[in-house]
N, C-alpha and C positions, 0 to 999 in steps of 0.2 A: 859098705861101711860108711863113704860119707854122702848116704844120703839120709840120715839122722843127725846129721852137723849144724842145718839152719833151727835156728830156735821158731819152736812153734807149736809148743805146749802156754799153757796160759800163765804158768809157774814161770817160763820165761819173760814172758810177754810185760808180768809186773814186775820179774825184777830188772825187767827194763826200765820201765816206767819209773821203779824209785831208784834206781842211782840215775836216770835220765833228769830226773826233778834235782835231786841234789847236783849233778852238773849245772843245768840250767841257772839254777841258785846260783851256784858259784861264781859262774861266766858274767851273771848278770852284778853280782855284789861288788864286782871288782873295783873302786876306783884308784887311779893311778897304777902304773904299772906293780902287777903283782912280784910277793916276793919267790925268790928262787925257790923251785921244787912242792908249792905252797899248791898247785894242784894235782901235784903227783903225790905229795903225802893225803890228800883228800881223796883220792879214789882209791890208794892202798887201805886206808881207815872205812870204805864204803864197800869195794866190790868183794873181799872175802867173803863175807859174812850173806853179802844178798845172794852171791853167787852158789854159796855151798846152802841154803835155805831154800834154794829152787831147785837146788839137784834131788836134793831130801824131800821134797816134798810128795812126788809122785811117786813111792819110789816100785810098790805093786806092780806100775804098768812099765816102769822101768824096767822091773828084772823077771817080766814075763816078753818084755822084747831082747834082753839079754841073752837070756833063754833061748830063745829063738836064734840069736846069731850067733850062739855056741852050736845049736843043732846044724845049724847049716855049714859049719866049719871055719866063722869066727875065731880069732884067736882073742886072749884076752886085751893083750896091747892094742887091737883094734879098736876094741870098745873102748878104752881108755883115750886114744889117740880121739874119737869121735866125739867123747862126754869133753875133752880137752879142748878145739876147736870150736864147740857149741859155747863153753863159758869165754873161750877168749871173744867171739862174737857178740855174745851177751854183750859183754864190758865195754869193746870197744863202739858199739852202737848208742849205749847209755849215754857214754863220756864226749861222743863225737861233737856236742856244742861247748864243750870246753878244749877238745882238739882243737876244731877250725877258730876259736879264736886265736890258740896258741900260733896257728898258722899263717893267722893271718894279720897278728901285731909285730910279732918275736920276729929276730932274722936269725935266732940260734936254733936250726934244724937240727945238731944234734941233742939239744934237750927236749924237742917236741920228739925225735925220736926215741929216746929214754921213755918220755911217757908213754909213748905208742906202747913200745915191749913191755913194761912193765905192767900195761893194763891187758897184754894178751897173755903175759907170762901167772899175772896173781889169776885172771878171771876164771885161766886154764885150769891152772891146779887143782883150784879150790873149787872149780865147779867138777872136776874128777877123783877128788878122793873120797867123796862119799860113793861113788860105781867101786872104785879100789876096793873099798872094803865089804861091799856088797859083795862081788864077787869073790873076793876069797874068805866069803863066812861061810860056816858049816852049812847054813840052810840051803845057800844056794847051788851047794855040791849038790846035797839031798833031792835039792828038785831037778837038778840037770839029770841026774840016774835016773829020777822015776818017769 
């Protein structure tokens, strides 16, 4: 189950790359200490979107690997749990030059921690409910029978 967890499709790869650059942007744009939650509302407005556009993008070779780890005795929360774990990887790899600066200005560890969750909590989601709903469409019943 999680050895489909690390991103290493090319779909992830870029959407590493562009919330990586919007991070990088950010961290670098900053003068004077930034305001509160001012990059935690920036990667809520950035990783949805990238995250749920790279889930969807492959999605063919996705649900013939789906497929597969239904035949082998997968359950479906696994595959959820593993498409969830890959986006919150995603996300927190992107954002991580906007982490380590939070880490290494701020002395307020529970707001760098706020950021932490909330960029494992959105990348997760939203990089799992396009599999959510793959797999419970009619098609992919159809093909799991035949």
């Amino acid at each position: 189950m999680l050895s489909g967890v690390i991103p290493r499709e090319a779909t992830d790869l870029l959407a590493i790359l562009v919330m990586g650059i919007v991070a990088v942007e950010a961290s670098l744009a900053t003068i004077g200490p930034p305001v509160f939650g001012s990059r935690l509302w920036l990667s809520l407005l950035v990783v949805p979107p990238t995250v749920a556009l790279s889930s969807v993008s492959t999605t063919t070779r996705r649900t013939k690997e789906e497929l597969a780890l239904f035949a082998y005795g997968g359950s479906s929360w696994q595959i959820l749990l593993r498409y969830f774990f890959r986006g919150a990887i995603c996300a927190l790899i992107a954002f991580s030059p906007i982490l380590l600066q939070g880490f290494l200005t701020t002395s307020s560890i529970p707001e760098l921690f706020l950021q932490v969750l909330a960029l494992l909590v959105v990348g997760g989601l939203f990089y799992s409910l396009p599999s959510l709903r793959r797999i419970r469409s009619s098609s992919f019943v159809e093909n799991y029978k035949s």
